[in-house]
N, C-alpha and C positions, 0 to 999 in steps of 0.2 A: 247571589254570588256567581250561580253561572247564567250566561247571557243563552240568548236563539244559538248560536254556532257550539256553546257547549253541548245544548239540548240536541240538535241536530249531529253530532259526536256521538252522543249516547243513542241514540235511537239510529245510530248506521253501524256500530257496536252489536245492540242487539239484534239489530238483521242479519248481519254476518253471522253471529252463533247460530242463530235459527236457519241459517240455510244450511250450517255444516251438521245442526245435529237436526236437521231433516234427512240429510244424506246419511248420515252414520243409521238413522232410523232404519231406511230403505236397504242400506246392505246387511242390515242383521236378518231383518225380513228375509230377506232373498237367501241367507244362507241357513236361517230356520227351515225356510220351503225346501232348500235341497236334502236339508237330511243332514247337515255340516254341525259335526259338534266341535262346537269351540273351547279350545283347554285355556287353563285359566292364561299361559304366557300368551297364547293369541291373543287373548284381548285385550292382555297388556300392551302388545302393537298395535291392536286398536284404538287405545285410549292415546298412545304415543302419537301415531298418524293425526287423529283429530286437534289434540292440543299443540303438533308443528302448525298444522293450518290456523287453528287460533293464534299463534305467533306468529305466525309472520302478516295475518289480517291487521291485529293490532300493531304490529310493528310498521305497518303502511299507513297507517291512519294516522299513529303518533309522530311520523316523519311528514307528515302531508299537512296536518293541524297543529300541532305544539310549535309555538316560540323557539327559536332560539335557546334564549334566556335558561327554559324552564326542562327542553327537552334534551341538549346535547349540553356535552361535557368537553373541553376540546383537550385534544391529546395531540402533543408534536414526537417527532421522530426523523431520525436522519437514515440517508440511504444504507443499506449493508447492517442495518441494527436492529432492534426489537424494541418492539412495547406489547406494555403487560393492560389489558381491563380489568378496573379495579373489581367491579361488580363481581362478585363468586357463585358460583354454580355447583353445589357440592353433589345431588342427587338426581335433578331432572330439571332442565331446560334446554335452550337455544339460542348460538348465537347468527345472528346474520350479519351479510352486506349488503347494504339497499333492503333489498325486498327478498333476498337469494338467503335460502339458510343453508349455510355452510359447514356448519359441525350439531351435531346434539349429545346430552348425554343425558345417559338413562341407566339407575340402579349403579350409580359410583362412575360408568363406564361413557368412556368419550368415544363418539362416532362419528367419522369423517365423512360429509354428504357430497360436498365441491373436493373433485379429484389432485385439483391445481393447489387445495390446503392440506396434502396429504404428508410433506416433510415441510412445513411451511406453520401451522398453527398446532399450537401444545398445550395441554393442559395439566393444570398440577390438581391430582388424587387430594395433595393436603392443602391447600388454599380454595380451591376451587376456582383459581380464576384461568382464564385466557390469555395467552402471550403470541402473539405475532411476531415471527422469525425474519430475518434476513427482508428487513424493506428495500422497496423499489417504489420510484414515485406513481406509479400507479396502483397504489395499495391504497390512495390517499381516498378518503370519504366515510361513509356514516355506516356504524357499525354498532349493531344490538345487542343485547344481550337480556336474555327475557329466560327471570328463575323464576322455574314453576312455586317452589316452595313456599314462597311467600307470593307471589302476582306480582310480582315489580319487574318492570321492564327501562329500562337504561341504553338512553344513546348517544355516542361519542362518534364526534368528529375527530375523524384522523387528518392530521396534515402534514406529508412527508418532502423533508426537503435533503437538497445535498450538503456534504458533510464542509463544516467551513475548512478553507486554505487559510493555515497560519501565516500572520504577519507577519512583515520584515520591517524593520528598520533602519535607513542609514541618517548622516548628517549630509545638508546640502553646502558645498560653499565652504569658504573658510573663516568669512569675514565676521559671521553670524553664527550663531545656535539656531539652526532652521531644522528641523527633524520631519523629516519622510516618512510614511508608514504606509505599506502597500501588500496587496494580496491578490494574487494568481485570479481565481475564481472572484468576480464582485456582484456576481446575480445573487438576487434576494441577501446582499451581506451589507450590514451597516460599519462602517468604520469610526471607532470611537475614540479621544483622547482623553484620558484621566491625569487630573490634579490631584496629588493621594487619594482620597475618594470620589474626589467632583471630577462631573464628565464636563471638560472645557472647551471642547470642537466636534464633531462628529458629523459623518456624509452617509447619504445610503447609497447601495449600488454603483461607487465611485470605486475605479481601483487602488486608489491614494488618497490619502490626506495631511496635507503639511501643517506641522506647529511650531512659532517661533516661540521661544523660552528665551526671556531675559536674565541675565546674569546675576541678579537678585534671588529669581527662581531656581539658581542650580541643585542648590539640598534639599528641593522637592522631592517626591515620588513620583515617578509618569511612569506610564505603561499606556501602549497600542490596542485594545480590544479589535478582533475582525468576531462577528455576532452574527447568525439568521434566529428567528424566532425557537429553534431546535436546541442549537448548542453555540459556545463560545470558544476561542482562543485568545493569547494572551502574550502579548513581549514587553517584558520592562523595559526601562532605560534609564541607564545611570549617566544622570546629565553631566554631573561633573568629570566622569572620563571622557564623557562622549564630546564634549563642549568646551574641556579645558583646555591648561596649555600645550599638554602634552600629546593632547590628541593628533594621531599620525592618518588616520582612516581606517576603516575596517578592507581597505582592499589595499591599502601600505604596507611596506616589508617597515619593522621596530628597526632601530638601529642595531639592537644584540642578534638579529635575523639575521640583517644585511652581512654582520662577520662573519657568523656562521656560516653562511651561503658561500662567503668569498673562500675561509677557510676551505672548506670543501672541495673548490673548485681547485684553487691550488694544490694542494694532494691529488686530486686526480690526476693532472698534467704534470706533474714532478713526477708521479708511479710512470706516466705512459713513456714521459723523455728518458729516464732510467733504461727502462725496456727495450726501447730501439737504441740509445746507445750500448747495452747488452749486445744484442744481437749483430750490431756494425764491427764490433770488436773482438766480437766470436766468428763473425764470418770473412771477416780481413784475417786473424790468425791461419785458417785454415787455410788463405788461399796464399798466401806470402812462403815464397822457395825460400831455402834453407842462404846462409849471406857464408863469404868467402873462407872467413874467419871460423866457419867449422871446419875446412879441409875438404872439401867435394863438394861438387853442385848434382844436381839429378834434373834429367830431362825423361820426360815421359813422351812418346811420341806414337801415336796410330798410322803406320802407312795402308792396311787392308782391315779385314773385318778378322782376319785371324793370327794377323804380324805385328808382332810389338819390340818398338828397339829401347835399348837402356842405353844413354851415356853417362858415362861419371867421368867427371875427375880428381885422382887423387894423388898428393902431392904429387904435382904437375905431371904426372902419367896416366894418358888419356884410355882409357878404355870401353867398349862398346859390348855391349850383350843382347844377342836377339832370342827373344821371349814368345814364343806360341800364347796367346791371349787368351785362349780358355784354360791355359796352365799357369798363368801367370805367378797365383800365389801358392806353387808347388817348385819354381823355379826356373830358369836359362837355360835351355838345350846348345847353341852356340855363342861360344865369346872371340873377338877382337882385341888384341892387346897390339896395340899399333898400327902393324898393317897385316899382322895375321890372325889367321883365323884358327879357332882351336874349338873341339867339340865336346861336351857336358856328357 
């Protein structure tokens, strides 16, 4: 069942143990010789230390040797999101990236080794698994996870993409049902056309893709998919409005708009012509002299900055009154009745 290259797997396997519990040998030595007594939680970070280095051995070897097929698991994710490994770690192991071991835990408790997955990778007490927070496409690659409890070691490929731009949809033309479908972002995004369930056209990496629908086909279902390998979006289209007779555009004013609109604009310019004829009519009252038919006319006149003369007349006798202008509305210190002059 296994070939030379499994055989030589197991026998670089047990090399690597043998060189780490050569070395675990040599420091217990050396702290025997000092005198160093070791309490029982120290050697529990003894045991911890050696069995990280046994992971992450095995973790190199299994990423160097194993298939495809048999070693990685692939897991997608989009930018700004999370994924979870399934694999659960309830009591003691680790997981890595590449060859880097980035968290462990040990007696229930998770420990942060890589500083950069310190608000970044979380673990849950009650699953036991790994979640990876807030992706960035550099997050993307082969990631372990090696539980002591059983000896099973698990690796997934991460592959993080950006998040897809929803589709639009217009109608091209008037002559035809031609339908557009298009999307902002078209790296790594397929663009697909569905017939109720069947996908009847589809582009990759295109910012558009057109489908014509014949007039047989209106009571269909269609809908726009924009898709990367991560996630999907989705726009229907209801061909019969979109394609029928009544179709105006989606960037057309309806007819019930267009009155609306007109309404509105008329009231507005009826309120403003109001307004300024208001106003013409309040400011022509004000400045319009008194007419014959009351009986006196009134003349206001400034000859200096402190002289004010009044004339009136009334039934037909003329009279003049000169006014001190900062007394004006206290009254006339001399009057004129004809050609004399008389004092207030």
């Amino acid at each position: 069942m296994f070939g030379s290259s499994d055989s030589a797997l197991v026998s670089a396997f047990n090399l690597c143990f043998c060189v780490i519990g050569i070395k675990t040998q040599r420091l217990r030595f050396r702290t025997i010789k000092l005198g160093f007594r070791w309490t029982r939680h120290e050697q529990r970070v003894q045991t911890c230390v050696r069995e990280e280095m046994e992971a992450q051995v095995r973790a190199l070897l299994l990423l160097l040797v194993l298939t495809p097929s048999t070693a990685e698991k692939n897991l997608r994710g989009t930018v700004g999101g999370s994924i979870t490994l399934p694999e659960p770690v309830l009591e003691l192991g680790f997981i890595l990236y590449g060859t880097k071991n980035i968290a462990i835990v040990v007696d229930g408790k998770m420990k942060i080794v890589e500083k950069m997955y310190q608000n970044k990778l979380l673990w849950s007490d009650r699953t036991g698994c790994f979640t990876i927070t807030d992706l960035q496409r550099n997050d993307s690659g082969i990631y372990a996870v090696d539980r002591k409890e059983s000896g099973v070691s698990t690796a997934y490929k991460l592959s993080v993409f950006d998040s897809v731009s929803a589709p639009t949809v217009n109608r091209l033309g008037s002559d035809s049902c031609v339908l557009l479908c298009e999307v902002v972002n078209a790296e790594e995004t397929t663009l697909l056309w569905y017939k109720d369930d069947e996908v009847v056209k589809q582009n990759s990496s295109a910012p558009s893709l057109s489908l014509t629908v014949h007039e047989q086909d209106y009571k269909s279902s269609y809908r726009c998919v924009a898709a990367n390998p991560a996630e999907h979006k989705a726009e229907p289209v209801n061909v019969e409005e979109t394609c029928g007779p009544n179709y105006t555009g989606r960037n057309q004013e309806k007819p019930e708009d267009r009155s609306r609109v007109i309404g509105i604009v008329v009231s507005i310019v009826s309120v403003v012509v109001i307004a300024i004829v208001g106003i013409m009519i309040k400011k022509r009252y004000h400045n319009q002299k008194p007419t014959a038919a009351q009986g006196r006319s009134r003349e206001l006149k400034q000859t200096s900055s402190t002289l004010m003369y009044i004339s009136m007349t009334t039934h037909a006798v003329s009279w003049r009154c000169r006014c001190n202008a900062e007394s004006l509305l206290t009254g006339c210190n001399t009057v004129w009745y004809g050609n004399k002059e008389y004092g207030l």
